[in-house]
N, C-alpha and C positions, 0 to 999 in steps of 0.2 A: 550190219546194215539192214533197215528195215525201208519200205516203202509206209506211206502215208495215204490211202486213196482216196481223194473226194472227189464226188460229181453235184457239181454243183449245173449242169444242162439244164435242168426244170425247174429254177428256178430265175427271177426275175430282180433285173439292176434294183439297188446298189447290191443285194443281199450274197452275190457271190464275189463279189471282189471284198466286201464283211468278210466273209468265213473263209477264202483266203488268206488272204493276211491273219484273222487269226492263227489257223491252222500254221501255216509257217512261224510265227513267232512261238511255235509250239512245239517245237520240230525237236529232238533231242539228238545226241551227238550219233552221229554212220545215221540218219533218219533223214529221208527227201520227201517231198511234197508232189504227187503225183494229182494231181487236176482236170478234170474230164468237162469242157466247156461245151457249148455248142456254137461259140464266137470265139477269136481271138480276145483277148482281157485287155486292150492296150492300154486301160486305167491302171492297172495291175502292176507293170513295168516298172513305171519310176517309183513307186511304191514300194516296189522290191530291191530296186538300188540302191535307194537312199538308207535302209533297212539293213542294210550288209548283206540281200541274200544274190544267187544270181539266178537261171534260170535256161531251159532249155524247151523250144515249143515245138508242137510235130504234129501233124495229121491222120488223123485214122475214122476214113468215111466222110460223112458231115460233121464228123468233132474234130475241137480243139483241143490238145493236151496237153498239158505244161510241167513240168517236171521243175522243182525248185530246190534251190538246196541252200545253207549257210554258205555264205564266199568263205570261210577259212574252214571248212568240216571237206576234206579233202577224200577221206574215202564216202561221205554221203556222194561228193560231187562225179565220185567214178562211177559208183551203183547207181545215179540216176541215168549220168552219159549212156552207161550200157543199156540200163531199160529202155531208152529214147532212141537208140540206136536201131531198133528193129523195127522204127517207124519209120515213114516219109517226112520231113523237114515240111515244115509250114510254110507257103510260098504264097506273098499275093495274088 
């Protein structure tokens, strides 16, 4: 199981939800998509449903973090859970 890390914070709409979605169409098997925003991505979301993947988002500071993984790659999904886990849940 590998993490995947992109920050995409400095830069500007569309060009992180672009390399997003790349980057997870990209992903290979035990591999999650770790995300470093400085906004929530709610363009991002249905994007990633529809997409087969799922996703888990957390707080650390002023960023956003989102952790994504393939809906059927079952241990990506626990190594991202655990990485996500040592953060605060993302609350409006």
């Amino acid at each position: 199981m590998s993490e995947v890390l992109l920050d995409v914070s400095a830069l500007e709409a569309p060009e992180p939800l672009q390399r997003a979605v790349e980057a997870a169409r990209g992903l290979g098997d035990g591999q999650y998509l770790h995300m470093v925003h400085r906004m929530k991505p709610l363009h991002l979301y249905p994007l990633l449903e529809t997409q087969g993947f799922d996703s888990d988002t957390r707080r650390r500071s002023d960023n956003c973090e989102v952790f994504i993984w393939r809906r059927d790659d079952d241990a990506a999904a626990r190594a991202a859970k655990a990485a996500a886990a040592s953060l605060p849940p993302w609350h409006e």
